[in-house]
C-alpha positions as CSV (number, residue, x, y, z in Angstrom):
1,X,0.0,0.0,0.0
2,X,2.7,2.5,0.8
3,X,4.5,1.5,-2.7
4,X,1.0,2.4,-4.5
5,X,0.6,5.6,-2.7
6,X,4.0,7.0,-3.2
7,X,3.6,5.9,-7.2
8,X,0.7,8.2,-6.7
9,X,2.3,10.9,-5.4
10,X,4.9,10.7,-7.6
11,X,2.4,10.7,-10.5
12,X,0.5,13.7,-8.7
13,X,3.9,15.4,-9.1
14,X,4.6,15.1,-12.3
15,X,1.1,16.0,-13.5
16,X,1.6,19.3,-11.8
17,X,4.6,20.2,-13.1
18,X,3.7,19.1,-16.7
19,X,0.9,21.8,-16.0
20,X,3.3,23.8,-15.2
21,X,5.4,23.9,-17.9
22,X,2.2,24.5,-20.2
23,X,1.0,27.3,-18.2
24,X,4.6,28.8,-18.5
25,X,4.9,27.9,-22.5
26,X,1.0,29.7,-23.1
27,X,2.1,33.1,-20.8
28,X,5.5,32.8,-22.8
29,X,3.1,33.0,-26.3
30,X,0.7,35.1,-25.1
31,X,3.9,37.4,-23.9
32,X,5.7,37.6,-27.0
33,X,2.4,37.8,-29.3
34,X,3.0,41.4,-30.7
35,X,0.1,43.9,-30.1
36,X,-2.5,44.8,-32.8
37,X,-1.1,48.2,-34.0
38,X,-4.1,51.2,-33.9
39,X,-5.6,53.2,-36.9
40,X,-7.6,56.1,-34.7
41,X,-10.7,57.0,-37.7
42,X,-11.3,60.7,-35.7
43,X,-14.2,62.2,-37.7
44,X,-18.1,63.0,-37.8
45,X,-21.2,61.8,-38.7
46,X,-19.5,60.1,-41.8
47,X,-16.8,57.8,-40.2
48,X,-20.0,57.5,-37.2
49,X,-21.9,56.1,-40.2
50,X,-25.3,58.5,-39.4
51,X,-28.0,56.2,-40.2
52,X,-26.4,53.2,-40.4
53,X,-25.5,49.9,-38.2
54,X,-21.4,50.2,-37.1
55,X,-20.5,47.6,-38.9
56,X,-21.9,49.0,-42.3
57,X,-19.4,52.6,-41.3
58,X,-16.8,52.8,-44.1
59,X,-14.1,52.4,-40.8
60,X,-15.9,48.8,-40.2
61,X,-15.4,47.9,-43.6
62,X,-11.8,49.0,-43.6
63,X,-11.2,46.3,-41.0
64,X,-12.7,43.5,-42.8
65,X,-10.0,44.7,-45.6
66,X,-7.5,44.5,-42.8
67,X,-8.8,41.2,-41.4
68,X,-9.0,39.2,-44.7
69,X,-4.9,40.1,-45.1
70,X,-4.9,39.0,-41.4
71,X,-3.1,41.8,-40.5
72,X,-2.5,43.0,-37.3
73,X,-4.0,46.3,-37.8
74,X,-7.3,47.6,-35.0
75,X,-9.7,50.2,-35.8
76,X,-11.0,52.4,-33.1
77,X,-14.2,54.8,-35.0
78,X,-13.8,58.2,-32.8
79,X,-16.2,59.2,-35.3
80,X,-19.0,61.4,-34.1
81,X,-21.9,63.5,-35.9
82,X,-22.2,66.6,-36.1
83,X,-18.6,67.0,-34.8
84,X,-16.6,69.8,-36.1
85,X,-12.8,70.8,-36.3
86,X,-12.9,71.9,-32.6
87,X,-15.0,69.3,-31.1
88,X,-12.3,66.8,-32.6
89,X,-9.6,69.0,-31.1
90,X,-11.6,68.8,-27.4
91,X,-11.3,64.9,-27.7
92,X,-8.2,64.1,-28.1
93,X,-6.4,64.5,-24.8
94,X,-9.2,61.6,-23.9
95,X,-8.6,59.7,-27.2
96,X,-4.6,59.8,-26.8
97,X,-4.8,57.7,-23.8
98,X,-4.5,54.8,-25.7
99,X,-2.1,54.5,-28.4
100,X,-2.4,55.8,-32.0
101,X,-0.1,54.1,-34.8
102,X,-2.2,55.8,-37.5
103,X,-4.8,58.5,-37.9
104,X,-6.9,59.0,-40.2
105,X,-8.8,62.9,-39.6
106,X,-12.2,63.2,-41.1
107,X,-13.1,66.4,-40.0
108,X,-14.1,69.8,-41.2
109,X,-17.3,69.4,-43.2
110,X,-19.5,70.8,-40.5
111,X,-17.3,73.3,-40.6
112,X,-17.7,73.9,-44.2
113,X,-21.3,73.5,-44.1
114,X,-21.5,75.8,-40.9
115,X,-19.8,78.8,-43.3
116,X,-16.6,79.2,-40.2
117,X,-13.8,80.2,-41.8
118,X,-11.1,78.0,-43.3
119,X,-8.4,79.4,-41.4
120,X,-10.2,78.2,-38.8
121,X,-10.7,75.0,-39.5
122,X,-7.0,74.6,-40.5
123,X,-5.8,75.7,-37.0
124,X,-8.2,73.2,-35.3
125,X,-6.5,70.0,-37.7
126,X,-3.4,71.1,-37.1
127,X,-3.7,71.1,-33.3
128,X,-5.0,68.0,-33.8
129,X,-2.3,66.3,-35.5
130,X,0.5,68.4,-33.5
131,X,-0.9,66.8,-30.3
132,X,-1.1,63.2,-31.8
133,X,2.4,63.2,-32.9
134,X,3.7,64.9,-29.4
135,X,2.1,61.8,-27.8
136,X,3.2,59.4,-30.5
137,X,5.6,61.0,-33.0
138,X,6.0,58.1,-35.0
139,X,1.9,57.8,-35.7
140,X,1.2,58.3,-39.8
141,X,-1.7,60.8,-40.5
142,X,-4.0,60.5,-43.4
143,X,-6.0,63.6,-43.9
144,X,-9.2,62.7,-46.0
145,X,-10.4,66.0,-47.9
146,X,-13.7,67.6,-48.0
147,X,-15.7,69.9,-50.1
148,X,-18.7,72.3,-49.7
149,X,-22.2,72.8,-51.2
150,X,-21.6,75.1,-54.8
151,X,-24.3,77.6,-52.6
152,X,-21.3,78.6,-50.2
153,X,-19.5,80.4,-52.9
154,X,-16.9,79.6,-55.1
155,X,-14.5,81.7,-53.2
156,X,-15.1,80.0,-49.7
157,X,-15.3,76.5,-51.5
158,X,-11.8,77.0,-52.9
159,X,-10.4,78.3,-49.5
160,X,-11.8,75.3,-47.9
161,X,-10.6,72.9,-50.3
162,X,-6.9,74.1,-50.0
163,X,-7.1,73.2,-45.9
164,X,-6.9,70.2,-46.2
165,X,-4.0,70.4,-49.2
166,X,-1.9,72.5,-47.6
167,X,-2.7,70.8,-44.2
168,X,-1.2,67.6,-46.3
169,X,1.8,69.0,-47.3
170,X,3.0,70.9,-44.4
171,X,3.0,67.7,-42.2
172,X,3.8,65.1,-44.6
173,X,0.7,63.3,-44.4
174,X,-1.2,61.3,-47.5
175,X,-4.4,63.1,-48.6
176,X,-7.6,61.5,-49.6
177,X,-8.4,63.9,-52.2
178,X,-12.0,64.1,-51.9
179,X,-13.2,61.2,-49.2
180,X,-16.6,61.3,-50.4
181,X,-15.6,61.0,-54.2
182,X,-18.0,59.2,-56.2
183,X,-20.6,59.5,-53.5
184,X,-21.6,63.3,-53.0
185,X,-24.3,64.4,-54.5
186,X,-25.1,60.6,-56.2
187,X,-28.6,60.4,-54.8
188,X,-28.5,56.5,-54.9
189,X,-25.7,56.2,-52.8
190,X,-26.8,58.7,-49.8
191,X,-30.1,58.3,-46.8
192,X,-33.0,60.2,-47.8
193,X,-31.6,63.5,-46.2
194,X,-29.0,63.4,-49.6
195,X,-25.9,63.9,-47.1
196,X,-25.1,60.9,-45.7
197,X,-24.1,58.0,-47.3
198,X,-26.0,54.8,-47.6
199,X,-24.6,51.6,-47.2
200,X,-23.1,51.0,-50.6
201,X,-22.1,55.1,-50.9
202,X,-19.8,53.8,-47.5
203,X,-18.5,50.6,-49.9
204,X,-17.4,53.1,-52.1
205,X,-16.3,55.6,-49.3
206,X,-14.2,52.6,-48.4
207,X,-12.5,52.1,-51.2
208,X,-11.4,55.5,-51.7
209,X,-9.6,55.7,-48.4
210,X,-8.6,51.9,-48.5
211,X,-6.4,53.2,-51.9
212,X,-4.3,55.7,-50.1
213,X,-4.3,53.9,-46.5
214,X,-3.5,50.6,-47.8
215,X,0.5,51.7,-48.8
216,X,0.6,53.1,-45.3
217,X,-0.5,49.7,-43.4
218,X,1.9,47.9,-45.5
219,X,4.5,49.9,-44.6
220,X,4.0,48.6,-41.1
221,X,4.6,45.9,-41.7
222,X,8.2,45.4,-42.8
C-alpha cells in the first residue's frame, strides 16, 4: 500500500509540473504575441456612419479589408456627428490615452457647411495632428479631404478645399483627395436627407480611403 501511494504521489507530481510547464509555455506566447497596432478614424457623422448599423461605417469595412490580409491592424471609429474641427480637437487629450499608430482625420465638413472660416478649420486640424504626434511622434496621419455645397460660394469652396492640401503638405501626411468622391451628390448612394451616405455610398467611401491607406499599413509591416 505504501508503494502504490508514493507511485501516486509521484504521478500527482509530475502532472503538476507538466501543467506547469504548459502554463509557463502559453504566458510565454501570449507574452511575445506582438500587439494589434491602432488606426484612430477621428471624424463626424461620416466615419460615425449616421443612419447606419457600425459595422456597415466605411471604418468597419476597412477592418474586414485589414482582417481578410490578417493583419494586425485595430480600428477604433472616434467618429461622431455633427462633430466639427474643434469638437475633434476637445477629444483628443481623452482619445490619446490609448495609443495611436495611424490616424486617419475626417473632419471639417460641419465646418464647411456651418460657413466658419477656413483658417479656422485649418488651426483646429493642425492642433490635432501636432498633439497626436507629441504623444506618438511616430503615428502616420492621413487627412481625408472635404468639399462644400456650390451655394457657399466659389471663393469660400476653394479656401476650404486648400485646408486640407496644404494641411497635407505641411506635415507630410497622405491626402484623400476628396473622401466622399463618387458619392456626394449621387442620390442612390446617400439616406434620404441626400448627405449621408447609404450603405453601398460607404463601400465606395471605403474604397477611396482603403487606396491611399493601404500603402501606409503595409509599410507597417516590414
Amino acid at each position: 500500500m505504501f508503494t502504490k501511494a508514493k507511485q501516486h504521489s509521484r504521478g500527482r507530481a509530475t502532472i503538476g509540473l507538466l501543467i506547469l510547464c504548459l502554463t509557463s509555455v502559453v504566458d510565454d506566447l501570449a507574452f511575445a504575441a506582438p500587439l494589434p497596432k491602432v488606426i484612430l478614424f477621428l471624424g463626424d457623422s461620416i466615419t460615425a456612419g449616421y443612419g447606419l448599423e457600425p459595422s456597415q461605417a466605411y471604418p468597419a469595412l476597412i477592418q474586414e479589408k485589414i482582417d481578410a490580409k490578417r493583419w494586425q491592424f485595430k480600428v477604433v471609429n472616434a467618429g461622431q456627428s455633427g462633430d466639427t474641427s474643434a469638437g475633434g480637437l476637445g477629444r483628443m487629450d481623452w482619445l490619446l490615452r490609448n495609443r495611436v499608430d495611424v490616424l486617419v482625420l475626417e473632419l471639417g465638413g460641419n465646418d464647411g457647411l456651418r460657413g466658419l472660416p477656413a483658417e479656422t478649420t485649418k488651426k483646429n486640424l493642425q492642433a490635432i495632428i501636432d498633439r497626436t504626434r507629441a504623444k506618438y511622434p511616430a503615428a502616420k496621419i492621413v487627412i481625408a479631404g472635404m468639399m462644400v455645397p456650390p451655394n457657399m460660394g466659389r471663393d469660400y469652396g476653394q479656401r476650404f478645399e486648400a485646408v486640407f492640401r496644404d494641411i497635407a503638405k505641411q506635415n507630410k501626411a497622405a491626402l484623400i483627395p476628396f473622401v466622399l468622391e463618387g458619392v456626394g451628390g449621387v442620390r442612390d448612394l446617400n439616406l434620404s436627407d441626400g448627405i449621408h451616405p447609404s450603405a453601398k455610398g460607404h463601400q465606395i467611401v471605403a474604397a477611396n480611403v482603403w487606396k491611399v491607406l493601404e500603402p501606409i499599413l503595409r509599410s507597417l509591416l516590414k
